[in-house]
C-alpha positions in Angstrom: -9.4 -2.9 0.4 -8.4 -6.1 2.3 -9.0 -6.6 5.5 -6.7 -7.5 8.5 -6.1 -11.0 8.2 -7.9 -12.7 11.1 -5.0 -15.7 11.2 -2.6 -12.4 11.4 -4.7 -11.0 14.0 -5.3 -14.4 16.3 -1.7 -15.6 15.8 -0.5 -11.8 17.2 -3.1 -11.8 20.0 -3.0 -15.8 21.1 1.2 -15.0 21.2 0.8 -11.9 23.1 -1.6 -13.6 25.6 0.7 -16.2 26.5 3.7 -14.1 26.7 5.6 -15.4 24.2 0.3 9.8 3.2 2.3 10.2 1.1 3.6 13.7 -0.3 5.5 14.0 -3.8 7.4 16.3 -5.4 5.3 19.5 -6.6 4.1 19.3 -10.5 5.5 21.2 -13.3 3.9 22.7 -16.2 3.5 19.1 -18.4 5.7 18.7 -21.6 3.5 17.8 -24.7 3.5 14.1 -25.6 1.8 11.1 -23.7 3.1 10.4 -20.0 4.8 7.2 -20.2 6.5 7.2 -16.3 5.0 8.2 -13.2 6.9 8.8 -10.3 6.2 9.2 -6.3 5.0 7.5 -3.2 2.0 5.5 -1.3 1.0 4.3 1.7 -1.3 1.8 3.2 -2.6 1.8 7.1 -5.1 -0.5 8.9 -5.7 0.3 12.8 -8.2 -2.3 14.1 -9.7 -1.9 17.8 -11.8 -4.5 19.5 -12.0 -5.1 22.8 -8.1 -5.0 24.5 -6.8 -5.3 20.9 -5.5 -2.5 19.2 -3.7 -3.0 16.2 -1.7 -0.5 13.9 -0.5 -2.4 10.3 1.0 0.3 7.9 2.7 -0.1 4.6 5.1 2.8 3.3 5.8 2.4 -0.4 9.0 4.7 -1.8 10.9 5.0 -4.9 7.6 4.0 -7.0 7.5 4.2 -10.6 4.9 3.0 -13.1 5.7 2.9 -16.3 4.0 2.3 -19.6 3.3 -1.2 -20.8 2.9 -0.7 -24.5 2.7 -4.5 -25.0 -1.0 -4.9 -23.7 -3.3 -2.2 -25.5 -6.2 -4.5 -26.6 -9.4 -2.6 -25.7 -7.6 0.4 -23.9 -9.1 2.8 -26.4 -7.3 6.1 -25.5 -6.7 4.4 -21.7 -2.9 4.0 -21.1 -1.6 0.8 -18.7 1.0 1.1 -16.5 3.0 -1.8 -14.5 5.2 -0.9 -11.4 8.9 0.0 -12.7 10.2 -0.1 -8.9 9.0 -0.3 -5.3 10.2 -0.2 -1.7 7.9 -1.3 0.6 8.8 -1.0 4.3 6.0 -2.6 6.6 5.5 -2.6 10.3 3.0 -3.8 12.7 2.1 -2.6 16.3 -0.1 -4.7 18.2 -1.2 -4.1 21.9 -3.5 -6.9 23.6 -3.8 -5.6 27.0 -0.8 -5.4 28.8 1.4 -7.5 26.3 2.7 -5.8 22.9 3.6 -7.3 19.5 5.8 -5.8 17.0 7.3 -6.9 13.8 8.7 -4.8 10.8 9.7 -6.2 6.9 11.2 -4.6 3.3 11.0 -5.8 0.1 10.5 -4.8 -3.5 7.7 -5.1 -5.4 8.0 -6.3 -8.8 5.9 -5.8 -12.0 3.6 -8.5 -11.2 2.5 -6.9 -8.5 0.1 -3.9 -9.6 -1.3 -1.7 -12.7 -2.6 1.4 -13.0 -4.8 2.5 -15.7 -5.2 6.6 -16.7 -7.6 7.7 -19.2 -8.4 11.5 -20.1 -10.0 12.9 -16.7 -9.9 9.3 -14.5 -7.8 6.6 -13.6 -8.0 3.0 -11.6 -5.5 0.6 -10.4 -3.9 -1.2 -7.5 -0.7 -2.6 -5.9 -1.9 -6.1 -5.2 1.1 -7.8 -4.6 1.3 -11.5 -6.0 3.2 -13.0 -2.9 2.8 -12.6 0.8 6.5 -12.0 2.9 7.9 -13.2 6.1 7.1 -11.0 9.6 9.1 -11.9 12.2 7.0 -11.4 15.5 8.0 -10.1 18.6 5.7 -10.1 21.4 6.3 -9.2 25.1 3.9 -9.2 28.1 6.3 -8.1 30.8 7.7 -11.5 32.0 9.5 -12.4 28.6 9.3 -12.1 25.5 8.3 -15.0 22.2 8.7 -15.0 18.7 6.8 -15.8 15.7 7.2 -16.1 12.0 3.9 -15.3 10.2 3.0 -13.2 6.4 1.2 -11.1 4.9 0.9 -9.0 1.5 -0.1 -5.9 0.2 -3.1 -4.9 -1.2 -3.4 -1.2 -2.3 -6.6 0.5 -4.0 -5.9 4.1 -6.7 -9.0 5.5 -7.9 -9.6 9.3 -9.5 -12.8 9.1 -7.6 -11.2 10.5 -4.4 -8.3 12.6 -6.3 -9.3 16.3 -5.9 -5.8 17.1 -7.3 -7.4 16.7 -11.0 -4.2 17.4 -12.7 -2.8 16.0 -15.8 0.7 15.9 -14.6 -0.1 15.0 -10.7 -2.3 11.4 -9.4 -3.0 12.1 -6.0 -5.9 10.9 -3.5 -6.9 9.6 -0.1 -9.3 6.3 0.2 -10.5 5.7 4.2 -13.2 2.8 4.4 -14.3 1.2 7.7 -15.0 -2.6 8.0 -16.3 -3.9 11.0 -13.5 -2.8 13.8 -10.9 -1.7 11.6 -10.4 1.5 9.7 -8.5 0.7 6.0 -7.0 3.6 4.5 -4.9 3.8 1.1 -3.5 6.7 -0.3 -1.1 7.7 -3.1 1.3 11.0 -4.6 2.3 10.5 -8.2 3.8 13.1 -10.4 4.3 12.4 -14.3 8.2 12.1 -14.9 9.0 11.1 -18.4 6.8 11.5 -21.5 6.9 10.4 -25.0 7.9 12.8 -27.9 
């Protein structure tokens, strides 16, 4: 999982110093046929603490689809790949350096581009690594005035059946936590199979 951005972290702290899960709908009994849509929702947090800095960066993802790409089977063997059908990310950051407090909040869509997800009989693997980074507009505020910053960031989202304990043909779902240095990364998804093919 990627790490908070230290130019993220420095720009929020420097302009603060000088004042200026996911749940899805419950699986039914699957329909015969190969699952060509899944449908549900994910989420991405990073707290960081180090020092005076405590930083909270979370990523909801809603109305997410992946859905089959039957155009790229090369070496897939009985493996079926999936690229995002739809995406609304809704990011927000909450930063406290002491006394002063940052805050910034972004939506977007992701695209195709931006992830796949690979499911195989008893394991999957994929991501939503998202190709671009988007704008965050910064507030920060100390108590004597606040400033303003534009800075970006992106997305990067890890899915792996190693943590899924749901083990269900119809239903991907799993929490991944993993600590790096001061900060705490934790990805976690809900997806329940939608549409199949007859």
């Amino acid at each position: 999982m990627k790490k908070l951005s230290p130019v993220l972290a420095l720009s929020l702290a420097t302009l603060s110093a000088c004042g200026g899960g996911a749940t899805g709908p419950s699986p039914a009994a699957p329909p015969a046929g190969k699952v060509i849509t899944w449908s549900g929702s994910a989420l991405r947090t990073t707290r960081t603490q180090a020092g005076v800095l405590d930083s909270n960066i979370r990523w909801e993802v809603t109305n997410l689809t992946w859905v089959e790409d039957d155009g790229e089977v090369s070496g897939l063997g009985s493996d079926v790949l999936y690229r995002i059908g739809s995406g609304h990310v809704v990011q927000t950051i909450e930063q406290h350096v002491g006394p002063c407090v940052a805050v910034a909040q972004t939506e977007y869509d992701l695209r195709p581009a931006d992830g796949k997800l690979i499911v195989g009989p008893g394991r999957y693997s994929g991501s939503i690594n998202e190709r671009g980074e988007h704008p965050l507009h910064v507030i920060a505020d100390c108590g004597f005035g606040g400033a303003a910053a534009l800075l970006a960031d992106s997305l990067e989202l890890p899915i792996d059946s190693a943590v899924d304990t749901t083990r269900s043909a119809s239903r991907l779902r799993g929490t991944q936590t993993v600590t790096a240095a001061a900060s705490t990364l934790t990805a976690s998804w809900d997806l329940t199979a939608t549409a199949w093919a007859r």
